[in-house]
PQR file with spaces between the fields and no chain letter, atoms N, CA, C, O and H, PARSE charges and radii, in Angstrom:
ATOM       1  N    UNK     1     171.124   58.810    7.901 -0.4000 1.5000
ATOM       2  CA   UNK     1     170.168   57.737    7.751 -0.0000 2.0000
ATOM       3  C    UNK     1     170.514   56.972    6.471  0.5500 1.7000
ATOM       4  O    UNK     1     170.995   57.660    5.570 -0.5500 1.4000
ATOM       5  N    UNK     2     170.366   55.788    6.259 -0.4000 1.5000
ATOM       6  CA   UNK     2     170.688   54.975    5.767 -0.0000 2.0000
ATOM       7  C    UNK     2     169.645   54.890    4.404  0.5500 1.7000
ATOM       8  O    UNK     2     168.502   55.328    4.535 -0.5500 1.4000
ATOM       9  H    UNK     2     169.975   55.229    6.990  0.4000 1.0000
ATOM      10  N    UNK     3     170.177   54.184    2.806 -0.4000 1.5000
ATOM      11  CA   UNK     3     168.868   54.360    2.088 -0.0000 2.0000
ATOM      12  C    UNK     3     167.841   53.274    2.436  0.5500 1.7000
ATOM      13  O    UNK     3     166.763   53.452    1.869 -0.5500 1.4000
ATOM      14  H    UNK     3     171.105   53.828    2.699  0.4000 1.0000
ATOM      15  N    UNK     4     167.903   52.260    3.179 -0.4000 1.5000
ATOM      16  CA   UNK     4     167.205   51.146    3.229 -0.0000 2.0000
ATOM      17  C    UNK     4     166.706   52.198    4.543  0.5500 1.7000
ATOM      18  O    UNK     4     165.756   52.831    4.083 -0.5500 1.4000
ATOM      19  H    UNK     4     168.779   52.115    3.639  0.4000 1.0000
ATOM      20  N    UNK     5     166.876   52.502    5.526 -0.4000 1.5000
ATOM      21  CA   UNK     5     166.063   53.628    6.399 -0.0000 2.0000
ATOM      22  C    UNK     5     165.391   54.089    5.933  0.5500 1.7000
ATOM      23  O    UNK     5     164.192   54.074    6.210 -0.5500 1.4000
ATOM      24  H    UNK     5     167.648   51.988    5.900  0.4000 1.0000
ATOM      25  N    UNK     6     166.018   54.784    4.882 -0.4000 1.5000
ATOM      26  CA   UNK     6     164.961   55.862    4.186 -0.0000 2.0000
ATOM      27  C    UNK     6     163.653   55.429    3.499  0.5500 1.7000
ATOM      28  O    UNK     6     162.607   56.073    3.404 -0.5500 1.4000
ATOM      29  H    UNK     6     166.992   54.796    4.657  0.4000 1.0000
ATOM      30  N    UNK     7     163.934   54.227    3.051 -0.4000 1.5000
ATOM      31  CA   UNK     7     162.870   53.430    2.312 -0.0000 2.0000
ATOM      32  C    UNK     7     162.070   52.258    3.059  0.5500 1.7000
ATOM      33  O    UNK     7     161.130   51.567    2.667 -0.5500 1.4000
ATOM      34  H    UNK     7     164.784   53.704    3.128  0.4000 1.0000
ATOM      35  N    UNK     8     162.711   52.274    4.165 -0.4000 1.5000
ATOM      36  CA   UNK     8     161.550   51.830    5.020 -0.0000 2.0000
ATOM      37  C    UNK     8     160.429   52.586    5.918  0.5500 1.7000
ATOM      38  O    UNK     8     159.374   52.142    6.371 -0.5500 1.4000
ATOM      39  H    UNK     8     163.475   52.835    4.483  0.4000 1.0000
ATOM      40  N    UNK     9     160.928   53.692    6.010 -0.4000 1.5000
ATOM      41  CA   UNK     9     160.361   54.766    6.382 -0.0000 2.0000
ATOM      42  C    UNK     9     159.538   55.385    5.164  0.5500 1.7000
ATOM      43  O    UNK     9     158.376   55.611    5.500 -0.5500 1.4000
ATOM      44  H    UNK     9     161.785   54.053    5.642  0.4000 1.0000
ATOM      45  N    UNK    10     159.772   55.663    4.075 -0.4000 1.5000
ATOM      46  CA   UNK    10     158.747   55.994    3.280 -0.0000 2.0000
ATOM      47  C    UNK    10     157.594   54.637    3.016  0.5500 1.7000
ATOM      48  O    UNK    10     156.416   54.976    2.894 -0.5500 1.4000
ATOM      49  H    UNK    10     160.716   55.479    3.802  0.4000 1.0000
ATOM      50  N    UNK    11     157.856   53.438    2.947 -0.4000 1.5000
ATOM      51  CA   UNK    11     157.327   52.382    2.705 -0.0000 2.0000
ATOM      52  C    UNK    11     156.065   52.491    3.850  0.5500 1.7000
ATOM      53  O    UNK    11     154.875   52.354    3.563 -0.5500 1.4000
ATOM      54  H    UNK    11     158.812   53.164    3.047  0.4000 1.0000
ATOM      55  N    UNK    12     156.478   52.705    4.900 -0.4000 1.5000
ATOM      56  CA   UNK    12     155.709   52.583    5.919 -0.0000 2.0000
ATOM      57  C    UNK    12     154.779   54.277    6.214  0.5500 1.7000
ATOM      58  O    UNK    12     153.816   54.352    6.977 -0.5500 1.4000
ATOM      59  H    UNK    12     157.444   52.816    5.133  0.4000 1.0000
ATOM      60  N    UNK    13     155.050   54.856    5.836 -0.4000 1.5000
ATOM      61  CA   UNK    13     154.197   56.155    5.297 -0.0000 2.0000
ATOM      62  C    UNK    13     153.466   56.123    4.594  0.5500 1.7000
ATOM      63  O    UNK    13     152.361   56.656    4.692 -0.5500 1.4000
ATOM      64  H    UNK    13     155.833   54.795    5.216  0.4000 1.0000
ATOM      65  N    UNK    14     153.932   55.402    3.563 -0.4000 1.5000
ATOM      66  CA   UNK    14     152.787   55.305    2.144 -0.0000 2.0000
ATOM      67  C    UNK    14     151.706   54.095    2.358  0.5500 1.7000
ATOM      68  O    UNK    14     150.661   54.120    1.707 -0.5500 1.4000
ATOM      69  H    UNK    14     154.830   54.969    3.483  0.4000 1.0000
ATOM      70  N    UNK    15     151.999   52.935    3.367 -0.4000 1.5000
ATOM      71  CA   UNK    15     151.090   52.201    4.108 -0.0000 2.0000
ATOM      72  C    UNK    15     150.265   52.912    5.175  0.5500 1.7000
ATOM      73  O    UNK    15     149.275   52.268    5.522 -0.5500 1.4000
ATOM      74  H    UNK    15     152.848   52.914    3.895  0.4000 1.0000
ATOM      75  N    UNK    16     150.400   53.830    5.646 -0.4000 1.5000
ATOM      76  CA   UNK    16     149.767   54.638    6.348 -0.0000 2.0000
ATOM      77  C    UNK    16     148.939   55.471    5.415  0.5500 1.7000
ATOM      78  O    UNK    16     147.722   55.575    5.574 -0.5500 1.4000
ATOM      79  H    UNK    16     151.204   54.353    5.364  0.4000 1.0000
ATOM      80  N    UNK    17     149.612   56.085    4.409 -0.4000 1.5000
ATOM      81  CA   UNK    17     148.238   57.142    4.097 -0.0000 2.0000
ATOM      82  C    UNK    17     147.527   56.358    3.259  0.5500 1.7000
ATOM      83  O    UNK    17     146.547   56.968    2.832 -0.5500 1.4000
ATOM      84  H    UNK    17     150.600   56.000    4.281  0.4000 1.0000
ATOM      85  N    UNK    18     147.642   54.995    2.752 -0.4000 1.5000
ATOM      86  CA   UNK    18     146.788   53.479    2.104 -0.0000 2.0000
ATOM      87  C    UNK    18     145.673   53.366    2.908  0.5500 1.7000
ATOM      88  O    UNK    18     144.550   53.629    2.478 -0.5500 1.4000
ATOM      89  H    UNK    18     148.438   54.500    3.099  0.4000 1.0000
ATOM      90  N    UNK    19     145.862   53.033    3.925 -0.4000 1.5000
ATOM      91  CA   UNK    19     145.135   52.929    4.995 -0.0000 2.0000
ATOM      92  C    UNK    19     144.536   53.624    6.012  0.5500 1.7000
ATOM      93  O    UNK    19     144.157   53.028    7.020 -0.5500 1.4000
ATOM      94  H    UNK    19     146.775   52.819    4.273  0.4000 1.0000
ATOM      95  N    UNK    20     144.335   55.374    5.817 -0.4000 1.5000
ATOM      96  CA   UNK    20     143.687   56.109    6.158 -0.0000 2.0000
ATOM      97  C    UNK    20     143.863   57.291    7.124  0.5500 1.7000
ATOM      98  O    UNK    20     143.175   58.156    7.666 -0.5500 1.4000
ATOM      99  H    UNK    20     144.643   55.858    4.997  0.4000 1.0000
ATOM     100  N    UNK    21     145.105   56.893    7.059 -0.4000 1.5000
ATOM     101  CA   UNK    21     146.348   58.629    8.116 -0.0000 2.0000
ATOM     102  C    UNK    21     146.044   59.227    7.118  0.5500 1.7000
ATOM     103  O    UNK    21     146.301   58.942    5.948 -0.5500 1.4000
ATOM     104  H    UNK    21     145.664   56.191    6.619  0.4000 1.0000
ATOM     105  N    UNK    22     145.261   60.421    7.700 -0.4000 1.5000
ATOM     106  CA   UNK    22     145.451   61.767    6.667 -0.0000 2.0000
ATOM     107  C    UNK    22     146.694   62.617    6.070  0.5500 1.7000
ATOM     108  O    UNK    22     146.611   63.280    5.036 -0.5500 1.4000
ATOM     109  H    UNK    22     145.052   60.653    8.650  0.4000 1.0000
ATOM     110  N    UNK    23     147.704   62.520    6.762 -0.4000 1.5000
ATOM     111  CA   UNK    23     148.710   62.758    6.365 -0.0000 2.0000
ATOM     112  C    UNK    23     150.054   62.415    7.252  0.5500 1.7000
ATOM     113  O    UNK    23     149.957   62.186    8.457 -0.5500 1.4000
ATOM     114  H    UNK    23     147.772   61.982    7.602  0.4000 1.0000
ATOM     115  N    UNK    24     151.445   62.397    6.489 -0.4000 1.5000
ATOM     116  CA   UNK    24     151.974   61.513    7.160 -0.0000 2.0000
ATOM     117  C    UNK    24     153.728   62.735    6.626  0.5500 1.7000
ATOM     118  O    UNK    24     153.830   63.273    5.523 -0.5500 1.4000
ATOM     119  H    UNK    24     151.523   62.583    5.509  0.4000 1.0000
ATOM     120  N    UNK    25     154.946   62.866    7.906 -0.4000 1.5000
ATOM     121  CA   UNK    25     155.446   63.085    7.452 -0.0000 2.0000
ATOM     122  C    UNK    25     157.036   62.271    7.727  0.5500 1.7000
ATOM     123  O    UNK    25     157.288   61.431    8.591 -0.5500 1.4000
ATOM     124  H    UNK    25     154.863   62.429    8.802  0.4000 1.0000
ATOM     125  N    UNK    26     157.946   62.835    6.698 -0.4000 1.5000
ATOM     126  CA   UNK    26     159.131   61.536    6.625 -0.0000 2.0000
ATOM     127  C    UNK    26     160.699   62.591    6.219  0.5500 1.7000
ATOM     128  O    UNK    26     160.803   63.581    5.494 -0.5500 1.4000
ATOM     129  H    UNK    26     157.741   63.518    5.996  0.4000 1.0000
ATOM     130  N    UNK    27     161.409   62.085    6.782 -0.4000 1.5000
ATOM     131  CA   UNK    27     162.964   63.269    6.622 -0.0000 2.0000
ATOM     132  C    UNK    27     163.250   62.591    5.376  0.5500 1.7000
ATOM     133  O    UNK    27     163.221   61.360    5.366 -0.5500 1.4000
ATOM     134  H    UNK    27     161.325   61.281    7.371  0.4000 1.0000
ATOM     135  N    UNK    28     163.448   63.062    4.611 -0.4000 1.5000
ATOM     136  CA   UNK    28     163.937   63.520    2.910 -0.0000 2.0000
ATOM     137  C    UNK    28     165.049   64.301    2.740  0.5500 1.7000
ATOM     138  O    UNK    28     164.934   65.480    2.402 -0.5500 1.4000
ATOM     139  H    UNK    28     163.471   64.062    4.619  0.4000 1.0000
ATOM     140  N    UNK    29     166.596   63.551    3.023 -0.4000 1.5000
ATOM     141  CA   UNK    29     167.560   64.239    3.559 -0.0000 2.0000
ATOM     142  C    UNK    29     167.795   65.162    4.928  0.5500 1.7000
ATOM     143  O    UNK    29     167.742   64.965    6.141 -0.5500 1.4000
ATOM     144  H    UNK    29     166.689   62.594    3.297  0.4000 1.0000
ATOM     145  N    UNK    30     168.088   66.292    4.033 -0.4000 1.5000
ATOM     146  CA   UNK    30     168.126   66.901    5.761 -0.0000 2.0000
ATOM     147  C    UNK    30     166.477   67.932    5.605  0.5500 1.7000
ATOM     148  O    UNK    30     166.564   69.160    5.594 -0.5500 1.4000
ATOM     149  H    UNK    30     168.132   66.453    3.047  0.4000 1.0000
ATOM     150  N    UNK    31     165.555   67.471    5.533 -0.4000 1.5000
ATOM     151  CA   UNK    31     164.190   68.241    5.743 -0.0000 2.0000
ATOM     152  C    UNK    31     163.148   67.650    6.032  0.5500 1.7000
ATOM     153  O    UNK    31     163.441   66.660    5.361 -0.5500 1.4000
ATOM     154  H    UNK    31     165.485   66.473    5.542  0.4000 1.0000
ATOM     155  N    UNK    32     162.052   67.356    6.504 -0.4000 1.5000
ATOM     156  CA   UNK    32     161.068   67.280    6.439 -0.0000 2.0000
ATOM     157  C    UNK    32     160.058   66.886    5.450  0.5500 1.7000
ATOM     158  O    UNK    32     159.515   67.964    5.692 -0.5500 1.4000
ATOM     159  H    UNK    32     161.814   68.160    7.049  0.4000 1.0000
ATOM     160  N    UNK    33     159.361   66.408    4.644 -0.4000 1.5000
ATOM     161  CA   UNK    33     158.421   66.171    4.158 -0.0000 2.0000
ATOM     162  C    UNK    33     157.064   66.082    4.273  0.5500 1.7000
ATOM     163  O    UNK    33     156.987   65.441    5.322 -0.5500 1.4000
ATOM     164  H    UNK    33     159.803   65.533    4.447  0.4000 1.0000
ATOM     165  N    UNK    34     155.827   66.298    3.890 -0.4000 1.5000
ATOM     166  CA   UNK    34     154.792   66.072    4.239 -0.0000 2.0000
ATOM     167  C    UNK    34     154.037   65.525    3.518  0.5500 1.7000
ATOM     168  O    UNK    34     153.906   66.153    2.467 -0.5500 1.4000
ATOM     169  H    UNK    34     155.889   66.819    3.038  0.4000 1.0000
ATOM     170  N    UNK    35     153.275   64.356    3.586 -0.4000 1.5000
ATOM     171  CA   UNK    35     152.667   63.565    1.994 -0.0000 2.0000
ATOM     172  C    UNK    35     151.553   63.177    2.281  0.5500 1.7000
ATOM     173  O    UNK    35     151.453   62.637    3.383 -0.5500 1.4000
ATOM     174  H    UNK    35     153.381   63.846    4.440  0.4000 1.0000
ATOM     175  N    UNK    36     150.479   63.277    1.545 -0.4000 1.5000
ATOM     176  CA   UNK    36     148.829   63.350    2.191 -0.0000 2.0000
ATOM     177  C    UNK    36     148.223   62.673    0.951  0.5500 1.7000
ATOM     178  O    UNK    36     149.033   62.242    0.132 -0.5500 1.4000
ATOM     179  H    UNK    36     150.561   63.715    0.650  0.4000 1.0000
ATOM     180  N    UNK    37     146.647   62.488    0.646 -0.4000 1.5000
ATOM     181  CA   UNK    37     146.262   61.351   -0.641 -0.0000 2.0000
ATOM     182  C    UNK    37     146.325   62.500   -2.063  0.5500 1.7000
ATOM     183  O    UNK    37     146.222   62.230   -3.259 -0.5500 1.4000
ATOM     184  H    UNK    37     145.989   62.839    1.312  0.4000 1.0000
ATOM     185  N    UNK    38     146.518   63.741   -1.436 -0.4000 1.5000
ATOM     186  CA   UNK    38     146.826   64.778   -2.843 -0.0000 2.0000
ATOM     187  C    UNK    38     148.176   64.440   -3.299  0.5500 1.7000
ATOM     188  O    UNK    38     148.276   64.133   -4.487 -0.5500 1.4000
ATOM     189  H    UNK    38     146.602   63.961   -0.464  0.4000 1.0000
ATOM     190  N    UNK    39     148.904   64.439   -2.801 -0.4000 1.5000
ATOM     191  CA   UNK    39     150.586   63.890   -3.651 -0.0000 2.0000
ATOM     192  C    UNK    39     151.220   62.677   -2.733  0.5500 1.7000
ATOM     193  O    UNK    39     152.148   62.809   -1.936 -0.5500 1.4000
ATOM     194  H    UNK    39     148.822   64.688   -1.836  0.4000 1.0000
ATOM     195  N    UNK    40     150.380   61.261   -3.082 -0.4000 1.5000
ATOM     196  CA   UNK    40     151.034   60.481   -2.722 -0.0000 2.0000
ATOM     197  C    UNK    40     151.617   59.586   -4.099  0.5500 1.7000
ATOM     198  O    UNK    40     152.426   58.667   -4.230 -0.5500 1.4000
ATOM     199  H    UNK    40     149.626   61.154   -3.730  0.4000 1.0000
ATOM     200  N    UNK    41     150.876   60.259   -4.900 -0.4000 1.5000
ATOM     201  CA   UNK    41     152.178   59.760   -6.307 -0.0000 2.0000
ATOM     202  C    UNK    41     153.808   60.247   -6.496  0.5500 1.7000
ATOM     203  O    UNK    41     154.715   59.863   -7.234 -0.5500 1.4000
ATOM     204  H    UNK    41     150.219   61.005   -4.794  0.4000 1.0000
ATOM     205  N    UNK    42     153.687   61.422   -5.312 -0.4000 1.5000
ATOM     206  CA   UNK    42     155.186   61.849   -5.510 -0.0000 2.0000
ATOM     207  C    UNK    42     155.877   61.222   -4.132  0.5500 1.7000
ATOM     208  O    UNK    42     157.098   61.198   -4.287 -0.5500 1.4000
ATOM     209  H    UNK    42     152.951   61.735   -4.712  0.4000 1.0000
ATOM     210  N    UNK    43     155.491   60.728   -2.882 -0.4000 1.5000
ATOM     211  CA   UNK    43     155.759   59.816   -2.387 -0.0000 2.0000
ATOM     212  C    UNK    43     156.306   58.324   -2.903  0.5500 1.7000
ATOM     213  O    UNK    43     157.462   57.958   -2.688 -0.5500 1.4000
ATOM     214  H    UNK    43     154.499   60.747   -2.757  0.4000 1.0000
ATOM     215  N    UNK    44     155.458   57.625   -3.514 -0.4000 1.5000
ATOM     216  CA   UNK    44     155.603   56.507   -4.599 -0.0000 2.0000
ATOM     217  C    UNK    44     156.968   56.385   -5.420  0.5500 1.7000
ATOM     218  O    UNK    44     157.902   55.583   -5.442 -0.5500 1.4000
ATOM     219  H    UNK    44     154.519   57.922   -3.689  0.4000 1.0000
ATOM     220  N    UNK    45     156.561   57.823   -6.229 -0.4000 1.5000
ATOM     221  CA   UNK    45     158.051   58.255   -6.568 -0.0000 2.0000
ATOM     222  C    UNK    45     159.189   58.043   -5.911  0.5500 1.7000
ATOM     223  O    UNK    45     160.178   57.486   -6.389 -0.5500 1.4000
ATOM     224  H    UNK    45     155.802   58.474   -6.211  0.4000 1.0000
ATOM     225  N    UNK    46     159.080   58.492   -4.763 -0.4000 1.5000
ATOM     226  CA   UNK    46     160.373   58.641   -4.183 -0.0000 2.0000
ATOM     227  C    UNK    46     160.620   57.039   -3.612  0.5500 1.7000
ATOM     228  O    UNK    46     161.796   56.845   -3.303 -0.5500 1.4000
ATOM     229  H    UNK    46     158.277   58.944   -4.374  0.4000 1.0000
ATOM     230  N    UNK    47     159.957   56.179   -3.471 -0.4000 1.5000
ATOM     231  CA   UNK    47     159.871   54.859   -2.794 -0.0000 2.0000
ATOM     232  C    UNK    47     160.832   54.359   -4.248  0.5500 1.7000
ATOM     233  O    UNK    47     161.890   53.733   -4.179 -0.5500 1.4000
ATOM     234  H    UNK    47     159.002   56.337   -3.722  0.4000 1.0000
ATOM     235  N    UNK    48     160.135   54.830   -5.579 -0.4000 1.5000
ATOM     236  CA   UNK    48     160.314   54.144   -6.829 -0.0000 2.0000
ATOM     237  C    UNK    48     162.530   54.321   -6.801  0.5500 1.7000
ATOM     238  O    UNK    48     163.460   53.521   -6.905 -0.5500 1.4000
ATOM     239  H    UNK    48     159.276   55.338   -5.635  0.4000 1.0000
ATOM     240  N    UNK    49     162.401   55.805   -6.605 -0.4000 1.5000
ATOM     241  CA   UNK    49     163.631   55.746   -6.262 -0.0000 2.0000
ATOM     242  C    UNK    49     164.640   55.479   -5.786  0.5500 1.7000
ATOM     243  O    UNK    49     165.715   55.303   -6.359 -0.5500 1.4000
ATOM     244  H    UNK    49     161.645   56.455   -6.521  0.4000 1.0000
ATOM     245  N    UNK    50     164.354   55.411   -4.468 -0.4000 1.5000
ATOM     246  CA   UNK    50     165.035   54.396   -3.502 -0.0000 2.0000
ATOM     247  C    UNK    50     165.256   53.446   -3.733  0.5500 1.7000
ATOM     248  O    UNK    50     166.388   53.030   -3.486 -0.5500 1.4000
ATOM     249  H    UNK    50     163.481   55.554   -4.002  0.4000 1.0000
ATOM     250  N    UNK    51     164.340   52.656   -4.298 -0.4000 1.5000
ATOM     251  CA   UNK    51     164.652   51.069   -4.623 -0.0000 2.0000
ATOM     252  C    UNK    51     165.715   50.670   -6.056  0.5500 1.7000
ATOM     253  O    UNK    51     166.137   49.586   -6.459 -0.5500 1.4000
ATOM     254  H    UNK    51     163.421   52.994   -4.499  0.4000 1.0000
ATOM     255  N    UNK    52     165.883   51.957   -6.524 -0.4000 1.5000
ATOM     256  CA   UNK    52     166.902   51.833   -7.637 -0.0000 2.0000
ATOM     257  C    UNK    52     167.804   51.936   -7.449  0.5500 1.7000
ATOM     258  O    UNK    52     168.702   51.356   -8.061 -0.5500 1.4000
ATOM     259  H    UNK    52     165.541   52.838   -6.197  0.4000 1.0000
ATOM     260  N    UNK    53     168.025   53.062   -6.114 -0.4000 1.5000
ATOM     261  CA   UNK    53     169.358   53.512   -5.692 -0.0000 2.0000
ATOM     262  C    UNK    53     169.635   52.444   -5.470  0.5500 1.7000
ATOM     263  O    UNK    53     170.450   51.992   -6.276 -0.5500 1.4000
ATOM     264  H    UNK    53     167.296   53.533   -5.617  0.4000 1.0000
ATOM     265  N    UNK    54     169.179   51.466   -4.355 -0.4000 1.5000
ATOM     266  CA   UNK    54     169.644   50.504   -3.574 -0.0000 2.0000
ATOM     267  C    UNK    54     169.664   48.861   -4.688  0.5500 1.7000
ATOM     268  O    UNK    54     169.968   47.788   -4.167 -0.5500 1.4000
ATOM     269  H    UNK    54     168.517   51.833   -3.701  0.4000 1.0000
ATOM     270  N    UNK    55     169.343   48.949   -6.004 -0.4000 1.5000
ATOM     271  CA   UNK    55     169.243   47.829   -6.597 -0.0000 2.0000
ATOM     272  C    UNK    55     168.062   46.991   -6.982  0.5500 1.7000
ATOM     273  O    UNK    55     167.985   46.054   -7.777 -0.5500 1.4000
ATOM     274  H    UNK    55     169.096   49.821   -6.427  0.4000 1.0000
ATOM     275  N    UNK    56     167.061   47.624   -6.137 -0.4000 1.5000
ATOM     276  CA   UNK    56     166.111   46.520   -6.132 -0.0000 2.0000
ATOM     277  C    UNK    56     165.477   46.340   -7.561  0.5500 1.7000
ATOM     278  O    UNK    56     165.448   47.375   -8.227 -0.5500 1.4000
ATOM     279  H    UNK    56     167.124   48.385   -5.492  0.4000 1.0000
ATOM     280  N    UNK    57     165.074   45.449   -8.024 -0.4000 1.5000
ATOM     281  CA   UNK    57     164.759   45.208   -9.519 -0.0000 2.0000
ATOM     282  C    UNK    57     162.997   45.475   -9.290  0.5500 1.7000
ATOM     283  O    UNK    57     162.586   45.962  -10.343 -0.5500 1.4000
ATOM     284  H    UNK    57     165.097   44.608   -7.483  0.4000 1.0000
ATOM     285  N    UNK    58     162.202   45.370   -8.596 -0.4000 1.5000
ATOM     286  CA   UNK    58     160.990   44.988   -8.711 -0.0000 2.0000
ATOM     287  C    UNK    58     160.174   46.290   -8.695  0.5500 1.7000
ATOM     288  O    UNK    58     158.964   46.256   -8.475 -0.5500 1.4000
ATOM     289  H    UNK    58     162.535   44.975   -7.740  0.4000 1.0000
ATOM     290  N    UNK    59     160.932   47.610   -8.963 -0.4000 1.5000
ATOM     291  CA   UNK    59     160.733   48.897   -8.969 -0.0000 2.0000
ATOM     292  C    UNK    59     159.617   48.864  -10.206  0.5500 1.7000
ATOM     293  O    UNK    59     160.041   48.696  -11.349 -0.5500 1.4000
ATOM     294  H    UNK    59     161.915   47.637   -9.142  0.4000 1.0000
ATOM     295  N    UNK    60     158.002   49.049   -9.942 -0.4000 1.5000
ATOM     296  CA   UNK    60     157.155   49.706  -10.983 -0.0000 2.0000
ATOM     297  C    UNK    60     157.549   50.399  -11.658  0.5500 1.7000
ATOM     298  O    UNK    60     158.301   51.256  -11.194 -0.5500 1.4000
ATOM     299  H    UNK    60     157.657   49.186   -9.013  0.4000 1.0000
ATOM     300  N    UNK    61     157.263   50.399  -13.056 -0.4000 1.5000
ATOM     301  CA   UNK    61     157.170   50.986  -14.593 -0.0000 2.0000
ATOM     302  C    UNK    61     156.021   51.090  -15.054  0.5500 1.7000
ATOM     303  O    UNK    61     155.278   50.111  -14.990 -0.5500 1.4000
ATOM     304  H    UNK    61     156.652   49.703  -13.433  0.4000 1.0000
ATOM     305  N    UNK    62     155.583   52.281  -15.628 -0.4000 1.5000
ATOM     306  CA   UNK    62     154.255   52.973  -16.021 -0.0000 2.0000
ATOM     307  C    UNK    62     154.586   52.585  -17.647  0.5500 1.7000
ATOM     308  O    UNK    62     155.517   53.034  -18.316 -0.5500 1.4000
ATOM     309  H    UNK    62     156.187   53.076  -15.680  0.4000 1.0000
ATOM     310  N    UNK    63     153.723   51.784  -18.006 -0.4000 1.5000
ATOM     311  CA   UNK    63     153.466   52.155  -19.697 -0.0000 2.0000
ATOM     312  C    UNK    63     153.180   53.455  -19.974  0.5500 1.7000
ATOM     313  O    UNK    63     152.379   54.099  -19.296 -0.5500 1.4000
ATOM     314  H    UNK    63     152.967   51.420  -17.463  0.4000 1.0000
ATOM     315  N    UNK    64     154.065   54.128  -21.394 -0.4000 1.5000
ATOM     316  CA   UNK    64     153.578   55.658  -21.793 -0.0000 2.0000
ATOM     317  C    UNK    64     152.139   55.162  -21.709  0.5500 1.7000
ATOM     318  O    UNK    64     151.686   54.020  -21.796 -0.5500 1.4000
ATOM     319  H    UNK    64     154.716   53.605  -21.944  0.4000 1.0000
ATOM     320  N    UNK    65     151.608   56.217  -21.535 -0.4000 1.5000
ATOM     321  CA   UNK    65     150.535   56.288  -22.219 -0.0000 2.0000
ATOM     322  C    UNK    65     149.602   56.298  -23.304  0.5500 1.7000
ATOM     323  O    UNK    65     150.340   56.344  -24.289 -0.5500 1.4000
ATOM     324  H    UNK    65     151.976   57.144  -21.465  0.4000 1.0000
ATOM     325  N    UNK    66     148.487   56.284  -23.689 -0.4000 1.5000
ATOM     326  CA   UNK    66     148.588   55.692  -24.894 -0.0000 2.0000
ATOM     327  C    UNK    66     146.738   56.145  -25.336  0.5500 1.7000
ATOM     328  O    UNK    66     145.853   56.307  -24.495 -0.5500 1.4000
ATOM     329  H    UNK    66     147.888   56.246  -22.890  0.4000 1.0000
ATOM     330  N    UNK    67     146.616   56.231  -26.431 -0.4000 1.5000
ATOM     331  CA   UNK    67     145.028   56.630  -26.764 -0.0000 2.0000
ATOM     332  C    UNK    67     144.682   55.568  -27.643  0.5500 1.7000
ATOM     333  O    UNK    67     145.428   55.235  -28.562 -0.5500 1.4000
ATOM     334  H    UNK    67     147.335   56.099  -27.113  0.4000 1.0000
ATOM     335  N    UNK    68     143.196   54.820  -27.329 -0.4000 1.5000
ATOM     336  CA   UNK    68     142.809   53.793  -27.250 -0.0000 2.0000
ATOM     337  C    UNK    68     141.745   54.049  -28.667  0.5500 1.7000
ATOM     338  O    UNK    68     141.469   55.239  -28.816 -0.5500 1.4000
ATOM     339  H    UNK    68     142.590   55.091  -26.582  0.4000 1.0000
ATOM     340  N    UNK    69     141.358   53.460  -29.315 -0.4000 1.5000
ATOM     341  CA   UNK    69     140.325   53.802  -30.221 -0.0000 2.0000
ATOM     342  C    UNK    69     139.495   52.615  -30.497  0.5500 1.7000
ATOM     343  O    UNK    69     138.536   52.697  -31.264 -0.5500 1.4000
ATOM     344  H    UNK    69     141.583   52.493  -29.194  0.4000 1.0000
């Protein structure tokens, strides 16, 4: 599978569990995955990844964090 496969397929998973599939699963090399609203930040992740592999510039960046006073 291809990485633009791969990332259209997670893209479209993570629009699914957005929108209210309880859980959703996606091949992550050669396995299986399963990604539900408890770890869909590590989904995200992996979207975040893909899009680097493949170039894309518009890949989200988290400011550290930071304590406010």
């Amino acid at each position: 599978m291809s990485l633009q496969a791969r990332l259209d397929e997670a893209e479209h998973a993570y629009h699914q569990i957005q929108t209210g599939t309880m859980a959703v699963s996606i091949q992550k090399g050669d396995r299986r995955v399963e990604y539900n609203r408890a770890n869909v930040h590590e989904l995200r992740a992996y979207i975040d990844d893909l899009k680097m592999q493949l170039g894309i510039t518009n890949v989200r960046r988290r400011r550290p964090a930071g304590v406010g006073f």
